[in-house]
C-alpha positions as CSV (number, residue, x, y, z in Angstrom):
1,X,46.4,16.5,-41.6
2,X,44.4,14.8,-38.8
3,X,44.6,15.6,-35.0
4,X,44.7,12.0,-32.7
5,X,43.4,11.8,-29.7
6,X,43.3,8.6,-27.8
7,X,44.1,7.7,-24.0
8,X,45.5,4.4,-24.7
9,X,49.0,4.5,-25.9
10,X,49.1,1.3,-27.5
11,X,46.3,2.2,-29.7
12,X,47.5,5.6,-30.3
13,X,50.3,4.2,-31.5
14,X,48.7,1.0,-34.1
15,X,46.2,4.4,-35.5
16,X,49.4,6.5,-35.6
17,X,51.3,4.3,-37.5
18,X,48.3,2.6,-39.3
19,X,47.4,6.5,-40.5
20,X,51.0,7.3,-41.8
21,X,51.4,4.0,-44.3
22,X,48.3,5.9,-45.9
23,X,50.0,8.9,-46.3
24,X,48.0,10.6,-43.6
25,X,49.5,13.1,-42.2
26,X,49.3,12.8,-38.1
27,X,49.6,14.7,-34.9
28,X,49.1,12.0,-31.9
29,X,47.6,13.5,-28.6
30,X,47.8,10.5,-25.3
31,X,45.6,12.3,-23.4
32,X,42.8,15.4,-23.5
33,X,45.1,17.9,-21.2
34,X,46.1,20.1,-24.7
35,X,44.5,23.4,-25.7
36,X,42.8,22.4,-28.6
37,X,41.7,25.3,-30.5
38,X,45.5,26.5,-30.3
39,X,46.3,23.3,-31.9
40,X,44.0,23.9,-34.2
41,X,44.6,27.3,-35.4
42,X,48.3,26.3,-36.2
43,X,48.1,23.0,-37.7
44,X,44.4,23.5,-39.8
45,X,43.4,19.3,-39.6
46,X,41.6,18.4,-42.3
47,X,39.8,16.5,-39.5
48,X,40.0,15.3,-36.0
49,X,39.3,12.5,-33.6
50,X,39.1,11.9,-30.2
51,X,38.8,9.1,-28.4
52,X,35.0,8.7,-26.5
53,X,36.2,7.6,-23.8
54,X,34.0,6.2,-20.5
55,X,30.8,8.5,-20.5
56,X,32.8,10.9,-23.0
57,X,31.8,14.2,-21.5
58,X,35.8,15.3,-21.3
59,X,35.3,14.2,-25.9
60,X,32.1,16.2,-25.6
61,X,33.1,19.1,-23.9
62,X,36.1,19.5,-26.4
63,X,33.9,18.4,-29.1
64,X,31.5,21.4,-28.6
65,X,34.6,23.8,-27.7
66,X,36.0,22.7,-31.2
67,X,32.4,23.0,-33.2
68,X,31.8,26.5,-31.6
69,X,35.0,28.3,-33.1
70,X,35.6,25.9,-36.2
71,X,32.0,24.9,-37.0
72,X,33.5,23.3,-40.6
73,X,36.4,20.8,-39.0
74,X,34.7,17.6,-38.7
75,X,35.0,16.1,-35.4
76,X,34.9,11.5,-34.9
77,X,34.8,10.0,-32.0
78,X,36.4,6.8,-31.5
79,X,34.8,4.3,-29.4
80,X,34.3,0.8,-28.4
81,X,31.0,1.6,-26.9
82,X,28.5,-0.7,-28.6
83,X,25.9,2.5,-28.9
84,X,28.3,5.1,-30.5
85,X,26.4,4.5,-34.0
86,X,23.3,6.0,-32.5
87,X,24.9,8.6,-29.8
88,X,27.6,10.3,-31.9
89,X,25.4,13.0,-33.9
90,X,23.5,14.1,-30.8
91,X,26.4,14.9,-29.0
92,X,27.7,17.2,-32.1
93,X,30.1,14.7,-33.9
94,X,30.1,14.7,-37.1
95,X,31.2,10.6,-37.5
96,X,32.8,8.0,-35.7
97,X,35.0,5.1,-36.1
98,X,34.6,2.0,-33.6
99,X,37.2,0.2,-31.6
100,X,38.4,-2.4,-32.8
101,X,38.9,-0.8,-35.9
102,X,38.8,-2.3,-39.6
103,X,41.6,0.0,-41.1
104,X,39.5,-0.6,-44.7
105,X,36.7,1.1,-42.7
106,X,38.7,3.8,-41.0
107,X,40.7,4.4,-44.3
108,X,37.0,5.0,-46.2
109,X,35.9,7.4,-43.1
110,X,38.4,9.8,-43.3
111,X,38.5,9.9,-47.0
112,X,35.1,11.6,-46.9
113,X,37.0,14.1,-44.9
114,X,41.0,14.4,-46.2
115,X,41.3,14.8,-49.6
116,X,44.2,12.6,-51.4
117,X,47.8,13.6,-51.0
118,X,49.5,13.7,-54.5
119,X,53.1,12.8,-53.9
């Protein structure tokens, strides 16, 4: 199971549907305005990502709210800034995946994070 966030429908909906064809198993999120740690408690993500949007300190602030009562769930941010390669791990993520995205590389992220679905 992996949690979505992104703000821009359009790409929500490409990752959605990009995520299901492997089998992923998604819940899509347009914007940041959801209790987070509720969702969390009742779906148990294997992973989730938010989108890094702008400055990201709204992905930041959920990011740490998320770290600080599930310190194991691994947290991406998505971005199309060109520094998120060396600003993710300070600001507590634990990985990120750039816009645009390579589906082989976003595919090979979260496979260090969801384990294989037998079907």
């Amino acid at each position: 199971m992996i949690v979505v966030q992104e703000t821009d429908e359009a790409i929500l909906d490409v990752l959605t549907t990009a995520l299901e064809l492997e089998d992923f198993k998604v819940i899509s999120l347009l914007n940041y305005e959801h209790d987070f740690l509720k969702l969390i408690n009742e779906a148990k993500p294997h992973v989730v990502m938010l989108d890094y949007a702008f400055d990201g300190k709204q992905c930041i602030k959920i990011c740490q709210a998320i770290h600080e009562k599930y310190p194991h769930l691994p947290v991406l941010a998505l971005s199309c800034n060109n520094n998120i390669n060396e600003e993710y791990s300070k600001y507590g993520f634990d990985d990120y995946i750039k816009k645009p995205f390579d589906l082989d590389l976003l595919y090979s992220v979260l496979r260090k994070y969801v384990p294989k679905q037998k079907k």
